[in-house]
N, C-alpha and C positions, 0 to 999 in steps of 0.2 A: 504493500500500500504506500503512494507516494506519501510523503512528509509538508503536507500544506501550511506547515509552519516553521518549514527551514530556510534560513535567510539567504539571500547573496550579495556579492559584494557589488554587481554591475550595477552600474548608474542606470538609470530608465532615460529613454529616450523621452523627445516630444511626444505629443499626445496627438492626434488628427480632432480639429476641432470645426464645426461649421459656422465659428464666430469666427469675422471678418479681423476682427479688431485684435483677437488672441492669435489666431495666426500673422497678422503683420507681427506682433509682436515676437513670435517665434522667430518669423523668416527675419526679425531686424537684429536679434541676438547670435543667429546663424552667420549672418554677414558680418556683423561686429565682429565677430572671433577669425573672422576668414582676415579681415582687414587686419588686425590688432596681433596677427600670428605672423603675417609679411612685415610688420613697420617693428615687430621686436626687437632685432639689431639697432634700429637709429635709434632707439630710447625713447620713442612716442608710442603714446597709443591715440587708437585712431581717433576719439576725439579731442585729446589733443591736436593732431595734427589737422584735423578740420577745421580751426579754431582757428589755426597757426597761417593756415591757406586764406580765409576769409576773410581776417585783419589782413593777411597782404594785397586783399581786393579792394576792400572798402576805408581803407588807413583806420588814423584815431577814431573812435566810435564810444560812444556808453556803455557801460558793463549791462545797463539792462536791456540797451536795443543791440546791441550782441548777442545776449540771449534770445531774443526775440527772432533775429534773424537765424540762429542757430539750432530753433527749435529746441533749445537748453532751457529748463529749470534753475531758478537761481544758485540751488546750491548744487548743484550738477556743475554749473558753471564755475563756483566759486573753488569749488575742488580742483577741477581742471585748470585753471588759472593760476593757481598757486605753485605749483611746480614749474610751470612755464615763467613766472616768474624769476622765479629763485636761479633759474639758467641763463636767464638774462635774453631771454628769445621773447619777453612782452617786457613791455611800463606801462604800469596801471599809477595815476595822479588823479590829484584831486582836481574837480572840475570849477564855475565859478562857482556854481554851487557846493559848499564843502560835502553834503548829503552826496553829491555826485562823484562817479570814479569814471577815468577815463583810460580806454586799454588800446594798446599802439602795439604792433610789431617791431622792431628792431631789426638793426641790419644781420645780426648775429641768429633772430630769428626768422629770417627771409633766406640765410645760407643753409638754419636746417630745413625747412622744405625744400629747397633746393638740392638737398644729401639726400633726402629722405625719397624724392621722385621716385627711384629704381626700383623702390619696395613699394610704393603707392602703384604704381605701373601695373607693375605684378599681380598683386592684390586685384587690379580694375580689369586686367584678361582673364583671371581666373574668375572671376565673377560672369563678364561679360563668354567667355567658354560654355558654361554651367547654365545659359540660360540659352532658352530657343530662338531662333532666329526672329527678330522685328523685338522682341520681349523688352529689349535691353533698352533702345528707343523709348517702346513706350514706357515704360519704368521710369525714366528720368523725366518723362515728360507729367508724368500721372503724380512723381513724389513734388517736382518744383513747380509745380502747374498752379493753378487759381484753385480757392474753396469758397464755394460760394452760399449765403446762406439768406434765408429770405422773411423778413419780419414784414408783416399783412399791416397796414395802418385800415382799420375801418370804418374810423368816422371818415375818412376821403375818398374812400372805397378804392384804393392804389395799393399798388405790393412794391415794396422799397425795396432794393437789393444790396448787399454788399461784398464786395471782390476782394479777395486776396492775393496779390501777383508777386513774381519774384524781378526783381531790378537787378542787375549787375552795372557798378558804378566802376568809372575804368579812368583810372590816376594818371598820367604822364607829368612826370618834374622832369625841367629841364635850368638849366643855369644863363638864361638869359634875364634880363629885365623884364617885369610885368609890360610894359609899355609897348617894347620891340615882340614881346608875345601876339597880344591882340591885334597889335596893327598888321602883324602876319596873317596870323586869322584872317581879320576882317578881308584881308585882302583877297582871297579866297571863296568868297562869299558874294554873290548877286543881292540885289536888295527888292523884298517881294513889296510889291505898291497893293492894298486891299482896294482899290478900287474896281478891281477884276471881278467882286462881290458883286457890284454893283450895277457893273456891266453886263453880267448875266444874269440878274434879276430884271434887266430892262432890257432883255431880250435879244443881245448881241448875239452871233454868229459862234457857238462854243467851237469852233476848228480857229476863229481869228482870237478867241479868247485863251486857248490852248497854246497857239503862236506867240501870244504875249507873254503868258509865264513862260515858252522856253526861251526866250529874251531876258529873261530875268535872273534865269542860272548863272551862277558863277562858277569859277575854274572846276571847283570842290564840284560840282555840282547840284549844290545847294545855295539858298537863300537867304536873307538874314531875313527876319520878322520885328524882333522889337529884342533891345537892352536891355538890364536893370540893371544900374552900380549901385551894388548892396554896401561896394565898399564906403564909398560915400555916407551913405544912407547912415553909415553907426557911428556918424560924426554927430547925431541927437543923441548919444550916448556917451561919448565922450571918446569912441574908440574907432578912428581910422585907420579903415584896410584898405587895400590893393583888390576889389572883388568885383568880376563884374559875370553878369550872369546872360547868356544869349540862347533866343529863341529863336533854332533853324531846322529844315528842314527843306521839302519839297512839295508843292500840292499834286504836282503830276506821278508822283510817286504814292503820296498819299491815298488817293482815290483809286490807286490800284489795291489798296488795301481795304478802302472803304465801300469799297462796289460788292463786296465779297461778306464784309462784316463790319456794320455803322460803327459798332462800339471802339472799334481801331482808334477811329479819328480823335479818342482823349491821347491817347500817345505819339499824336504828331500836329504840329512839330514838338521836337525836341528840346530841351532844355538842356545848357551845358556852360 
């Protein structure tokens, strides 16, 4: 007669579940280890080195919209952070607000992602092997995609929505003057006249209206739309920067996007 109360030492495996939410869960602790068993050697683990990748996308940032963007818990966060610290690969300062901290990469932290590639590499074939063909696409597209969720107003009788989209924000320094920068820029840049609104609300020719923005392109082939100097602007506070913020783009680029899906048109033009 078998022994139904004799132990063993194996570990149990997953369990198959037809909760959505327990199997990501599974499959995200699966891939954690897959990731965190290649990055061994460089002395990261992988969210670490997530962390380490992102500051070098997005510079200085707040330790709380860090975690926001990292889909990190605070003290998930504040763990992780703390070693990366101590190695000199972050600086966390206080911000104006002393309540606030603010967390930077370091150059010394930009050379260990940079070490660390080989094993992240690794890590991202053997993942992308393991899964079936198109999977891996949609995978990236379905975890950094929009969540969308919908609150009913009904004394207006309207449904309000709200979006969640992923930004990648893209840094170049270089060692010139602010001044000798933009006027580069600028230079590069056509300058879009809104009156073309106008024109074809009053019933112009859309092929001579069409003619008119490509006349409008510049080298870039892009347009300028409108300034802000925010630098300016923080001289009602007492603190003048060097900042200035440009609205470009293209509208004949545009409307190939918007012919296809209206809601496009909040992300163009572009701000930079």
């Amino acid at each position: 007669m078998e022994d139904v109360n004799q132990q063993t030492t194996e570990r149990p495996g997953p369990i198959p579940t037809p909760c959505l939410c327990a199997a990501l869960r599974q499959a995200s602790r699966a891939v954690t280890r897959i990731y965190d068993s290649e990055l061994r050697g460089t002395g990261l683990r992988s969210t670490q080195h997530s962390l380490l990748r992102l500051l070098g996308r997005v510079g200085e940032v707040r330790q709380g919209d860090l975690g926001e963007m990292a889909s990190i818990d605070e003290t998930t966060l504040t763990r992780n952070l703390r070693p990366l610290q101590k190695s000199g690969w972050v600086t966390i300062r206080a911000g104006s607000d002393r309540r606030e901290k603010l967390v930077a990469i370091t150059e010394a932290g930009r050379a260990k992602v940079e070490k660390a590639r080989p094993a992240w590499s690794k890590a991202q074939e053997r993942m992308r092997s393991a899964l079936p063909s198109g999977v891996w696409e949609i995978s990236l597209r379905g975890v950094t995609g929009r969540h969308e969720s919908r609150i009913e107003i009904h004394n207006e009788g309207c449904i309000m929505s709200r979006q969640r989209i992923t930004i990648e924000h893209v840094r170049l320094t270089v060692d010139k003057p602010f001044e000798k920068v933009t006027a580069s820029f600028e230079q590069h840049l056509g300058r879009f006249d809104p009156a073309v609104y106008q024109e074809l609300e009053g019933g112009r020719d859309p092929a001579a209206v069409r003619a008119r923005l490509e006349s409008m392109v510049g080298p870039s082939g892009f347009m300028l739309f409108r300034t802000s100097n925010h630098g300016v602007l923080l001289r009602i506070v007492g603190k003048p920067r060097k900042a200035m913020q440009y609205l470009v783009g293209n509208p004949l680029f545009a409307i190939e996007m918007t012919r296809h899906a209206i809601g496009a048109g909040l992300y163009a033009p572009c701000a930079c």
